[in-house]
C-alpha positions in Angstrom: 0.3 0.2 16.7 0.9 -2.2 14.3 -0.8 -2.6 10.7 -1.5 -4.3 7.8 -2.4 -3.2 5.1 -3.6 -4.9 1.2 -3.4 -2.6 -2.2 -4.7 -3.6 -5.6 -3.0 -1.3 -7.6 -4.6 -0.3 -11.0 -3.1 2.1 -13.9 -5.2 5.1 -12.4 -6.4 4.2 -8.8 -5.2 2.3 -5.7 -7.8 0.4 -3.6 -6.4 -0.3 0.3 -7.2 -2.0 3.5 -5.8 -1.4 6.7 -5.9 -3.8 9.3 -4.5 -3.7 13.0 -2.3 -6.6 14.4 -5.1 -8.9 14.7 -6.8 -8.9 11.6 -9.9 -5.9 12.6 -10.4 -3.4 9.5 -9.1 0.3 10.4 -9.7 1.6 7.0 -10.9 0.9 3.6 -11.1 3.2 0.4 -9.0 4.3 -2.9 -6.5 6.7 -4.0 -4.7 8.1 -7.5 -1.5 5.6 -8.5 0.7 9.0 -7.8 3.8 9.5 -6.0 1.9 12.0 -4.3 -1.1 10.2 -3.2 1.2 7.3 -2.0 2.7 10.0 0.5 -0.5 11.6 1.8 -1.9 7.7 2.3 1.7 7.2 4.5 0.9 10.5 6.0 -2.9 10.5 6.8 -2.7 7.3 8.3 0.7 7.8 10.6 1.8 4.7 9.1 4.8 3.3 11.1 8.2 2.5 9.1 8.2 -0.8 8.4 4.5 -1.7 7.9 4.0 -4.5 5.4 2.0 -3.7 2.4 1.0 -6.5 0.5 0.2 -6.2 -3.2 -1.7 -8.2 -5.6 0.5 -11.0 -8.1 2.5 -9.0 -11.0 0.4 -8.6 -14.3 1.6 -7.5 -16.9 0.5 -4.1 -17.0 0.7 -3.4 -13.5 3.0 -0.5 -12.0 4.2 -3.2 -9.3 8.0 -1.7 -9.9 6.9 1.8 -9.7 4.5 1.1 -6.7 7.0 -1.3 -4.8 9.6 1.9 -5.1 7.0 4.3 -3.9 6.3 2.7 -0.6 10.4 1.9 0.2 11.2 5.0 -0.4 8.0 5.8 2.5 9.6 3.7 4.2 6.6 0.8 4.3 8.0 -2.8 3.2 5.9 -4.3 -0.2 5.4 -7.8 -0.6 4.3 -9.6 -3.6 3.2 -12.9 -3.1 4.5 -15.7 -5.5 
């Protein structure tokens, strides 16, 4: 199955959506900004390589570098819109 799925990524927690491929929610709710929790998220959800994650704009504060890293290395492909 494919999936969708929206973070907005904050210093501490992670807020997500999941949506199937046409746009029904499969999953809502928040996790630690951890390497860790970004692998039990991948995990508990039997995410698929190559799902695109979108992630909010770039702030200035915001771990968009370490988060983008997290979910290549899971395999998952972040996108950051202009």
């Amino acid at each position: 199955m494919k999936f969708y799925i929206g973070l907005d990524v904050h210093s501490k927690r992670t807020t997500f959506c999941i949506q199937d491929a046409h746009g029904q929610p499969v999953a809502t709710g928040e996790f630690e900004t951890t390497a860790a929790s970004f692998r039990d998220f991948v995990r508990q959800y039997e995410l698929p390589e190559g799902t695109v994650v979108a992630l909010e704009p770039i702030h200035r504060w915001l771990p968009s570098p370490f988060v983008s890293r997290q979910l290549s290395i899971l395999g998952l492909c972040p996108h950051v819109p202009p």
